[in-house]
Structures are given as C-alpha cells and as structure tokens.
N, C-alpha and C positions, 0 to 999 in steps of 0.2 A: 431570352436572357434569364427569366425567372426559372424557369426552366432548368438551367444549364444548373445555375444555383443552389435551385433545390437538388437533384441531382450530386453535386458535388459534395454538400452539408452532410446526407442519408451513405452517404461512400466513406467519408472519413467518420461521421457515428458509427457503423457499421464495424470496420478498422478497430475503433478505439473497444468498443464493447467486446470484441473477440479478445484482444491483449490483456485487459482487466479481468474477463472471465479465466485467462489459459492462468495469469496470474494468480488470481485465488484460490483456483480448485488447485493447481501445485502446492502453495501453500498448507490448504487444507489435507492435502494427503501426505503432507508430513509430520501432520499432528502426531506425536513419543508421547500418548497415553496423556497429553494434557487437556486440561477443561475448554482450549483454544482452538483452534489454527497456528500455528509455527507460520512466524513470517506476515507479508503483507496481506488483510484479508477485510472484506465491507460485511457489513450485516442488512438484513431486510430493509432498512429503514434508509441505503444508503449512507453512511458514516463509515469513515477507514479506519482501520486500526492495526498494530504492527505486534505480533506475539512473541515474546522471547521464552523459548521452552530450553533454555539454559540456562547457567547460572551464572553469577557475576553480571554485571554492567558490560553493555558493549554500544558501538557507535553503528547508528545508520544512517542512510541516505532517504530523505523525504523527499519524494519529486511533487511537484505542483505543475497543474496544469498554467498557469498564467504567474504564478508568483515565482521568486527563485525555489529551486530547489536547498536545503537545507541539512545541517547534520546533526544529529539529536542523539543524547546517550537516554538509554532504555536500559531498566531493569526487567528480571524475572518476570513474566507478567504480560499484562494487555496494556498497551499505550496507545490511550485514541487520539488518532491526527489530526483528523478533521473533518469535513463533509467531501464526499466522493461528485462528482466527476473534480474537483477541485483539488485534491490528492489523488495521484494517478498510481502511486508505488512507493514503497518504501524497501530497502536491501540494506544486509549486514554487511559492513564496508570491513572485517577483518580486523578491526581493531577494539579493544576493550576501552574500558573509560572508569571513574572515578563517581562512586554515588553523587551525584548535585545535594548540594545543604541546603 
C-alpha cells in the first residue's frame, strides 16, 4: 500500500514539474527585448510572477493549485502572484482592463 502511494505522488510530481517547466521556458522565449519573461514565469527562489511586455492594463487568469483560480488586472511590468507550486499559471484572458486606484 505504501508503495502504491509513493509511486502514485512521484508520477503526478513528475506530470506537474514537466507542465510548469514547458510553461515557463515558453514564456521566457517570448521575452520582446524585455528585462522579463513575457507571461507566466518562477524564479530560483520558487516565487511566480506574471510579465506583461505590452502596454495598457489587461486581465489574467491566476490558477492555484488548491485555492480558486482568479482574475487579476496587470500592468506593463512584473506582477508577483505568489509562491509556486501554489500558483501553477497564469494566461492573458483577451481582455484589457482599467488601472486599479
């Protein structure tokens, strides 16, 4: 039984760190000459963070591992989400949005 268990855990860790990897390094190979990553991207330390290498305000989708996923407006810039495995993704959902005051 322990067995089976560990087995099953090291199969979907496995799963998840392929997705998060193919996720970031896309990301990162779309950096347009910015100081960032364009798009969802972690750093060394583990931490997520969401790059917008455009201009204006737009909406994304924050996925969480265990909590709801969420929609957040981002400016120009690095918007850090949160700690990684606990943010799993974040995507431009297509639509713009309004500076937050």
């Amino acid at each position: 039984m322990r067995r089976r268990f560990s087995a099953a855990l090291a199969a979907v860790a496995a799963i998840a760190a392929l997705g998060l990897a193919n996720t970031a390094s896309a990301a990162a190979g779309e950096a347009q000459g910015a100081k960032f990553p364009c798009g969802y991207y972690t750093n060394w330390a583990d931490w997520s963070y969401y790059g917008h290498c455009g201009s204006g305000w737009v909406k994304i989708e924050v996925k969480k591992l265990i909590a709801s996923n969420y929609i957040l407006c981002v400016g120009p810039g690095t918007t850090h989400l949160g700690a990684e495995p606990w943010t799993t993704g974040a995507v431009y959902i297509g639509q713009s949005c309004a500076k937050p005051r």
